[in-house]
Structure formats: C-alpha cells, structure tokens
RONU-495603 format. One record per atom (N, C-alpha, C, CB): x, y, z. Coordinates in nm, 3 decimals. Glycine has a CB too. Example, Ala and Ser with C-alpha at 12.3 -4.5 7.8 and 13.67 -1.06 7.14 Angstrom:
2
<u->1.319 v->-0.569 w->0.780>
<u->1.230 v->-0.450 w->0.780>
<u->1.320 v->-0.330 w->0.780>
<u->1.131 v->-0.447 w->0.905>
<u->1.285 v->-0.225 w->0.708>
<u->1.367 v->-0.106 w->0.714>
<u->1.290 v->0.003 w->0.787>
<u->1.408 v->-0.060 w->0.572>
% end
This chain:
105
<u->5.133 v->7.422 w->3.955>
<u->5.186 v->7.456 w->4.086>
<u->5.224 v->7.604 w->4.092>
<u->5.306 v->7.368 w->4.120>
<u->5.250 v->7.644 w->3.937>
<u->5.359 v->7.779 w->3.973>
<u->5.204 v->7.889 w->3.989>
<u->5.514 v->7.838 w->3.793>
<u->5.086 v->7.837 w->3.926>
<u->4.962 v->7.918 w->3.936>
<u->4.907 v->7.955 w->4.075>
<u->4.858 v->7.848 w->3.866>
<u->4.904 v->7.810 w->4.162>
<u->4.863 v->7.817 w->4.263>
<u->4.909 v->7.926 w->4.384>
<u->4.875 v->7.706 w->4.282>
<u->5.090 v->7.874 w->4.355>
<u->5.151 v->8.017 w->4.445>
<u->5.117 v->8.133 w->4.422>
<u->5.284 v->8.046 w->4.439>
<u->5.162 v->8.135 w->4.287>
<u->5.078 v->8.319 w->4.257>
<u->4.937 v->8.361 w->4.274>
<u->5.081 v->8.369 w->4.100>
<u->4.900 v->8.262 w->4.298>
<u->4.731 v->8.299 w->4.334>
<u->4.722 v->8.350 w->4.495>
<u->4.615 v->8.134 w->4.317>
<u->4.800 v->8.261 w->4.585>
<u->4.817 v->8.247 w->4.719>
<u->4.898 v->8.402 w->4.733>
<u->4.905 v->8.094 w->4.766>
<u->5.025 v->8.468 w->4.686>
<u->5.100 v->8.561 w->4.699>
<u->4.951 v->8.648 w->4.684>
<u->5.238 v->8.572 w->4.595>
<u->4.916 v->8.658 w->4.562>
<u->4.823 v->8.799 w->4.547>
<u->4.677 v->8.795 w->4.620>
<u->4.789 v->8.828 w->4.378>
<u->4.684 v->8.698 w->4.732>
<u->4.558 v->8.721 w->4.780>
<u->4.544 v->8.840 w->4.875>
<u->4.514 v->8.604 w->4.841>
<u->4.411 v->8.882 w->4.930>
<u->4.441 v->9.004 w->4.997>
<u->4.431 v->8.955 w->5.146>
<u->4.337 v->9.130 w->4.956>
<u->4.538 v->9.019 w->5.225>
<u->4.523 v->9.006 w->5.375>
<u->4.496 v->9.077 w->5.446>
<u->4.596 v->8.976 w->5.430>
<u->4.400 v->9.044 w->5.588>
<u->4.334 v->9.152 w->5.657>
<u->4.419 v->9.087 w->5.761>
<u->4.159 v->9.176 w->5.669>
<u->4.528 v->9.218 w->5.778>
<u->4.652 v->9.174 w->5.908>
<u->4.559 v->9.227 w->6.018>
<u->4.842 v->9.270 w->5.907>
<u->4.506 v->9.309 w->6.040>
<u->4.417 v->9.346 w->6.165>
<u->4.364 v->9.193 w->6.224>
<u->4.271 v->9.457 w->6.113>
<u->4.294 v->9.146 w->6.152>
<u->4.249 v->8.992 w->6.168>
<u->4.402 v->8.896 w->6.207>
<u->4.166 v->8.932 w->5.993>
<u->4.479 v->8.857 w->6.102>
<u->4.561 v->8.793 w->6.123>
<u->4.634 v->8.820 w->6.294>
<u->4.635 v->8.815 w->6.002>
<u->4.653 v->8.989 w->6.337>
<u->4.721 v->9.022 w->6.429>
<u->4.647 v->8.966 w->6.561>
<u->4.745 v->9.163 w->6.419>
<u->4.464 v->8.990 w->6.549>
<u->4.417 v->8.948 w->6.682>
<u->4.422 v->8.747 w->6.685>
<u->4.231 v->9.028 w->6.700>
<u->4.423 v->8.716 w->6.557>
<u->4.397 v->8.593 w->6.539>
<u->4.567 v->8.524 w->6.644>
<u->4.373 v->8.563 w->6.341>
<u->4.672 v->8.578 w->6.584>
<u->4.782 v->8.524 w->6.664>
<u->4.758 v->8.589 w->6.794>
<u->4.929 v->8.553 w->6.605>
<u->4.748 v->8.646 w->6.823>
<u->4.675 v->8.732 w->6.940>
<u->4.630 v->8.653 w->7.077>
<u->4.535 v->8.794 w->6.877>
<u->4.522 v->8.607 w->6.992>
<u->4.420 v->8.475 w->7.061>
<u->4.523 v->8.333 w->7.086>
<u->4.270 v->8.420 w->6.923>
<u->4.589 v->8.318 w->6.973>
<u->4.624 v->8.204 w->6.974>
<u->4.753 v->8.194 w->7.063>
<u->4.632 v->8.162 w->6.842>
<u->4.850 v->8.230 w->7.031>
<u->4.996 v->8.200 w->7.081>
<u->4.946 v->8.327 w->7.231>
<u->5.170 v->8.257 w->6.930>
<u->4.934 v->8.467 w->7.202>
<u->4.960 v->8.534 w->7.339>
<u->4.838 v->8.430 w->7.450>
<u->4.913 v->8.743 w->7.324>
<u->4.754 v->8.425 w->7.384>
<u->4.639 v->8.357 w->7.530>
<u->4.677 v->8.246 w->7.566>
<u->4.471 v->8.322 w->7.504>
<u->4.778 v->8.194 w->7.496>
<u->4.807 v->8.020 w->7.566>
<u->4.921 v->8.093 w->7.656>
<u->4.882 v->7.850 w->7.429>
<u->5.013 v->8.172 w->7.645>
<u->5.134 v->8.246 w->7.691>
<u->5.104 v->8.281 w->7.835>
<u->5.167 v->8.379 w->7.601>
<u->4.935 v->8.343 w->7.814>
<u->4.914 v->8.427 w->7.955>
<u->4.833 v->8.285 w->8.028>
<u->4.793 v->8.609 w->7.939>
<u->4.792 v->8.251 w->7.960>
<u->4.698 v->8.132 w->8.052>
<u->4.790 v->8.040 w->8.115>
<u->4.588 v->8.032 w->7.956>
<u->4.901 v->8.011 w->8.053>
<u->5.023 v->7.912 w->8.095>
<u->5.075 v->8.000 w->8.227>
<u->5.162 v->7.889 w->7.955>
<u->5.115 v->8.121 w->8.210>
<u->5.229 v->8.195 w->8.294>
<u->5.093 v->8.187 w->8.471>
<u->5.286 v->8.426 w->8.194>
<u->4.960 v->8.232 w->8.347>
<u->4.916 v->8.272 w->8.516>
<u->4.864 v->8.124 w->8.572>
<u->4.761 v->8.410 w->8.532>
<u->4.846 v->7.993 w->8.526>
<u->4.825 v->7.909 w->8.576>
<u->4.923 v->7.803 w->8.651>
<u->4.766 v->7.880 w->8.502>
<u->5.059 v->7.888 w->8.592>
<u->5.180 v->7.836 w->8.693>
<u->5.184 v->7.925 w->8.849>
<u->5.346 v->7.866 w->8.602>
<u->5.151 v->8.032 w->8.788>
<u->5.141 v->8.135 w->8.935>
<u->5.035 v->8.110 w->9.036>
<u->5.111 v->8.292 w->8.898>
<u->4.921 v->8.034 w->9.007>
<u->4.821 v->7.977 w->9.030>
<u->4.887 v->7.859 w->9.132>
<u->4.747 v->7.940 w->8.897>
<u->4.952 v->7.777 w->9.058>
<u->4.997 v->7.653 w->9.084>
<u->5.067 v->7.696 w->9.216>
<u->5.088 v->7.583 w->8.965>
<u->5.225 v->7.776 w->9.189>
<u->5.258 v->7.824 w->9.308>
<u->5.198 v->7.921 w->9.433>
<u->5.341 v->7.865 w->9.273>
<u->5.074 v->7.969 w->9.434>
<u->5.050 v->8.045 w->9.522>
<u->4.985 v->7.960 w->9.579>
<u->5.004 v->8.159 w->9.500>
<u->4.924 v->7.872 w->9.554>
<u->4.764 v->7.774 w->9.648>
<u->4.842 v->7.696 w->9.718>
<u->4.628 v->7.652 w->9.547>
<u->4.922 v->7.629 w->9.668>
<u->5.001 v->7.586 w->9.832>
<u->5.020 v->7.652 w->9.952>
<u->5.128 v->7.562 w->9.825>
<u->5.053 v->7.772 w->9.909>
<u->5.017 v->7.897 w->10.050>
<u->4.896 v->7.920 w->10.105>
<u->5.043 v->8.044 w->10.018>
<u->4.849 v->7.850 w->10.042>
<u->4.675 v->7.881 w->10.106>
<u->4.646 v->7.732 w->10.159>
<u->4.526 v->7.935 w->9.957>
<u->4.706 v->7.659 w->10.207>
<u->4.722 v->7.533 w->10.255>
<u->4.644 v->7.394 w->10.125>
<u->4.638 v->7.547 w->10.422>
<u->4.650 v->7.438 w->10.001>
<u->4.614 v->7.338 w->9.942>
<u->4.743 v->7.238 w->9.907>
<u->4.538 v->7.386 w->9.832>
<u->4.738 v->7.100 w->9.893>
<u->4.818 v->7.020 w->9.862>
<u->4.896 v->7.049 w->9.680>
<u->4.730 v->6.888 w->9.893>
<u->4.997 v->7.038 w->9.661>
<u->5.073 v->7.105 w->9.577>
<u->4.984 v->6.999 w->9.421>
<u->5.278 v->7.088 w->9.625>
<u->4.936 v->6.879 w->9.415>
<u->4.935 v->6.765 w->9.350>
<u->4.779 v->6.884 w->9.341>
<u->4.967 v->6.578 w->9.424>
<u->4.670 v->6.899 w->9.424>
<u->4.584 v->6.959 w->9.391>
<u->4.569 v->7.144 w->9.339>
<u->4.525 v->6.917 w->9.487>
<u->4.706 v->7.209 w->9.360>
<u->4.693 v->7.299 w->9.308>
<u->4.700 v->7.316 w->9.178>
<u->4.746 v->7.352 w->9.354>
<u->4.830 v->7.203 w->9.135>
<u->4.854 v->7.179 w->9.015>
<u->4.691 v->7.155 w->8.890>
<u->4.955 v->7.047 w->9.042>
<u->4.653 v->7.050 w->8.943>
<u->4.517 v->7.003 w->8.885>
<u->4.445 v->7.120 w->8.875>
<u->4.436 v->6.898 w->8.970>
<u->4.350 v->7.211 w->9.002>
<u->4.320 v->7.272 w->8.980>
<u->4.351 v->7.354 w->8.878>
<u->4.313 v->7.284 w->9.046>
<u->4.469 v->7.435 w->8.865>
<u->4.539 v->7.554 w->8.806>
<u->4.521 v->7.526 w->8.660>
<u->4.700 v->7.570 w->8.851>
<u->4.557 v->7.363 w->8.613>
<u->4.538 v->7.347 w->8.498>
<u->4.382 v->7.372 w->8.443>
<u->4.590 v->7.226 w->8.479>
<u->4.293 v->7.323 w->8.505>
<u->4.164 v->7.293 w->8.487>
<u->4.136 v->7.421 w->8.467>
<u->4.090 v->7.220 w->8.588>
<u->4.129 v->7.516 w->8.547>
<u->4.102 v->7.655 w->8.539>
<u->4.193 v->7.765 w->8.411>
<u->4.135 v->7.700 w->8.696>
<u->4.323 v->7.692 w->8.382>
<u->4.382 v->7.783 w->8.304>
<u->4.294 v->7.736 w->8.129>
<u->4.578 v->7.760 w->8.324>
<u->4.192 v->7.637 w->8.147>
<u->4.128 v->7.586 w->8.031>
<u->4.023 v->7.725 w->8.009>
<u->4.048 v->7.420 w->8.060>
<u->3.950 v->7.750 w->8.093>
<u->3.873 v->7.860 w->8.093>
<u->3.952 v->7.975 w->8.044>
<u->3.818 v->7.883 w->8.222>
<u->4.066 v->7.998 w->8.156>
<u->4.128 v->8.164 w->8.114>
<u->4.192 v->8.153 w->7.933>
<u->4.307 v->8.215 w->8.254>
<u->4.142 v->8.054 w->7.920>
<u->4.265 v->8.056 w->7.782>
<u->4.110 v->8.108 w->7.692>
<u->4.378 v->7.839 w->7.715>
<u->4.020 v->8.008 w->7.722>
<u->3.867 v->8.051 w->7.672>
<u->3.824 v->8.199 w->7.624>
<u->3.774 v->8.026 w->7.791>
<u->3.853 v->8.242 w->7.791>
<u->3.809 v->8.387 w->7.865>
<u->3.919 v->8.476 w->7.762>
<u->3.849 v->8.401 w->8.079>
<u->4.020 v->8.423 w->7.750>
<u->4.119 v->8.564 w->7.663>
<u->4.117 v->8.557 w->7.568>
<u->4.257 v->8.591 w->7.668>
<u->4.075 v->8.445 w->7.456>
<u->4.041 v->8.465 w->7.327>
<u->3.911 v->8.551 w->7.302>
<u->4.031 v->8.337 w->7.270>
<u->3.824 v->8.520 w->7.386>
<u->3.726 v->8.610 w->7.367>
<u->3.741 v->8.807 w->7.414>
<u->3.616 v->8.530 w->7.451>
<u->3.800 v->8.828 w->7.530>
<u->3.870 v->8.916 w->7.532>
<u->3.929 v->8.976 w->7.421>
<u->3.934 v->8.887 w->7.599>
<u->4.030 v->8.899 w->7.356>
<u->4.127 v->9.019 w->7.235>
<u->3.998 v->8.982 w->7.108>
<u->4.367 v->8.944 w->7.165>
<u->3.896 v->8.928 w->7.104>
<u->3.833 v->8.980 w->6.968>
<u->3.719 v->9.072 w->7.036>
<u->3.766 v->8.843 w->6.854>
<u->3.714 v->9.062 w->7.126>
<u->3.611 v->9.210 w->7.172>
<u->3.702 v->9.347 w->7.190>
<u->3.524 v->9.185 w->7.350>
<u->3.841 v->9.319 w->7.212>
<u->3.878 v->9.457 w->7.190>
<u->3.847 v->9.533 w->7.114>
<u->3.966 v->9.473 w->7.177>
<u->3.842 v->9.681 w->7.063>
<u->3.847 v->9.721 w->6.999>
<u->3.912 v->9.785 w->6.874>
<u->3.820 v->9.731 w->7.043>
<u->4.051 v->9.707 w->6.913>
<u->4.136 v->9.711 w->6.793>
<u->4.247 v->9.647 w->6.801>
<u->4.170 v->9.830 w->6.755>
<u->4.316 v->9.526 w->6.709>
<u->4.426 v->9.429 w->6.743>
<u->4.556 v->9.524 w->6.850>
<u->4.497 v->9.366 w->6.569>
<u->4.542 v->9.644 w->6.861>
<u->4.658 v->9.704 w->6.954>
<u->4.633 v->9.717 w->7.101>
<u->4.692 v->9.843 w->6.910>
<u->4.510 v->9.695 w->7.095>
<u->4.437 v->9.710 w->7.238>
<u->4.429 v->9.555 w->7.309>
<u->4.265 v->9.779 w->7.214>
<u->4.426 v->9.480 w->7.221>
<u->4.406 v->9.344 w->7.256>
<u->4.541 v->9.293 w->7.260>
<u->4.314 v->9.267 w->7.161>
<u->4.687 v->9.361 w->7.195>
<u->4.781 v->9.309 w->7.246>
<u->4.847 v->9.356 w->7.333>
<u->4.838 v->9.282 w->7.182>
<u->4.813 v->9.530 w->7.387>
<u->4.813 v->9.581 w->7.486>
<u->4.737 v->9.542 w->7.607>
<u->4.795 v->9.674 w->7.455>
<u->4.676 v->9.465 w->7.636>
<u->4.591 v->9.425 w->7.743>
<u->4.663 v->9.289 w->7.784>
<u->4.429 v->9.410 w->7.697>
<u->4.701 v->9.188 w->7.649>
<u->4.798 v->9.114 w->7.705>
<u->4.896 v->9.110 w->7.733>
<u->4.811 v->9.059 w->7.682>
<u->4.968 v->9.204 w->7.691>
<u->5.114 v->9.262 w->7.777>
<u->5.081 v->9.305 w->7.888>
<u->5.199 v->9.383 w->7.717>
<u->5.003 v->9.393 w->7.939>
<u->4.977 v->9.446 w->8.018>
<u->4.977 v->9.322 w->8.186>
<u->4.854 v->9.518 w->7.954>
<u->4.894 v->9.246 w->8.145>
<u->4.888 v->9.090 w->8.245>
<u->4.983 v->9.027 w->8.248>
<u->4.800 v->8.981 w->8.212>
<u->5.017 v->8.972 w->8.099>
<u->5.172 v->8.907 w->8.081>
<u->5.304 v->8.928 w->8.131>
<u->5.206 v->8.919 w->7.974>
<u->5.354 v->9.070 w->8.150>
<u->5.444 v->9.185 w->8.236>
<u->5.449 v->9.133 w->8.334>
<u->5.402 v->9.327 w->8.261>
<u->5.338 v->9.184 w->8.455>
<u->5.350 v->9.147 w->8.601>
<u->5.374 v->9.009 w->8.637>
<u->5.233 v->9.181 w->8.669>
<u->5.305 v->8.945 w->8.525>
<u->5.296 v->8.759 w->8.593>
<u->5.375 v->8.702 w->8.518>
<u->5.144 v->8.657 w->8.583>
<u->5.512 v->8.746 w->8.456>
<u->5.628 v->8.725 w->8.412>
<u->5.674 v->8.736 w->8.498>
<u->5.678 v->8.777 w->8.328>
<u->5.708 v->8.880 w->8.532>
<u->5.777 v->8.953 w->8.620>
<u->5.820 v->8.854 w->8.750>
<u->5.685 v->9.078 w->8.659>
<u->5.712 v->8.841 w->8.844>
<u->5.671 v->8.739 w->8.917>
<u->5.731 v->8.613 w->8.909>
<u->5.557 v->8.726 w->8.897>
<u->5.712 v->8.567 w->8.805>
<u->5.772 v->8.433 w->8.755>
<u->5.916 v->8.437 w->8.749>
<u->5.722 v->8.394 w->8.617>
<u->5.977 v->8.519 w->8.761>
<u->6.106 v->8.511 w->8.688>
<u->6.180 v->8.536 w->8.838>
<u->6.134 v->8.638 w->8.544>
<u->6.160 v->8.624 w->8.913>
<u->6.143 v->8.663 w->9.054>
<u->6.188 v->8.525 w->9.114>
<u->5.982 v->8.716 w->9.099>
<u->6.034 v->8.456 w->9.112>
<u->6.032 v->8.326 w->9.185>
<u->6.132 v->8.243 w->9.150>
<u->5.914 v->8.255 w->9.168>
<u->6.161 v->8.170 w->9.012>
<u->6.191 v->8.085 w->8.934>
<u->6.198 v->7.981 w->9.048>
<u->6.308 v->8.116 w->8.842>
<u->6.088 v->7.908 w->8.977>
<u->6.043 v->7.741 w->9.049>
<u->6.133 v->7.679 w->8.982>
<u->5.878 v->7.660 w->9.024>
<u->6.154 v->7.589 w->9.037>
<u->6.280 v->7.471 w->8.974>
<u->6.410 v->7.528 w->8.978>
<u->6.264 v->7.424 w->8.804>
<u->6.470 v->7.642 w->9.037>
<u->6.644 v->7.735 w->8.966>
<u->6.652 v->7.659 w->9.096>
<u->6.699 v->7.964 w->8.936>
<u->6.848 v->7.649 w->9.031>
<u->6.955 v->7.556 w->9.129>
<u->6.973 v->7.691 w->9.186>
<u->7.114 v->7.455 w->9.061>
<u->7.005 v->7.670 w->9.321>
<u->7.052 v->7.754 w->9.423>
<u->7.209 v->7.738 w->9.449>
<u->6.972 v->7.724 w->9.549>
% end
C-alpha cells in the first residue's frame, strides 16, 4: 500500500489539462445551469407556459453544457477557457441574483 501512494505522489501532472478538464466539468455545468434558469425565467415573457419553459430550458441546457465543454478545450489555453467562462458566468449571475426567483419579499 505504502508503494502504491508513492507511486501516485510522484506521478507527473499536466495541470494545464487538469485546469481545462475542471474547466469543462464543474464551470460548464455552472454556466449551463445559471443560463438555463435564465432561460426558464425569460420564456414566460414571451408568452410560453412556465411548465414548458422549464422543459424546454432543461433540454437545451443539455446541448449548452455539450457546446461549452467543447468550447474550453478549443481554447487556446486553460486561462482563456476560464476567462470566457467567467466572462458569461458574470452577467448571467449578475442577472440571477438581481432577479432572485423564489426570495421572500
């Protein structure tokens, strides 16, 4: 057992990789969630029924989650790819927090 750890400690890591890899993973579910709630709340304003915006928004936030993993590994460098998701993430926070769906009044 005590071999195995030390084998695992001295392996070599490519954090560039590791950085877009969390990247993809946790930021694109982050932005796909935030903008598919914003989704959710805006289409009712466009006269869709709230039960079908919801559906929709989800269905579609399956793609954007798709669409942004592929995004941060085409960036050109894990800083650009977590700069691009801040960059989206910001405003449609921003927004979100603004709104807050569900806050007691």
């Amino acid at each position: 057992m005590k071999a195995v750890l030390h084998m695992i400690r001295t392996l070599p890591v490519d954090w560039p990789l590791l950085s877009r890899i969390m990247a993809a993973v946790i930021g694109g579910y982050v932005l796909a969630s935030a903008l598919a709630l914003l989704a959710t709340l805006a289409l009712p304003w466009l006269g869709v029924s709230t039960a079908d915006a919801l559906h929709a928004a989800t269905m579609a936030s399956f793609l954007l989650y798709a669409a942004i993993i592929m995004a941060v590994f085409h960036a050109s460098s894990a800083t650009r790819a977590w700069l691009g998701l801040v960059a989206v993430a910001a405003p449609a926070g921003l927004i979100l927090w603004i709104v807050q769906p569900g806050a007691a009044s």
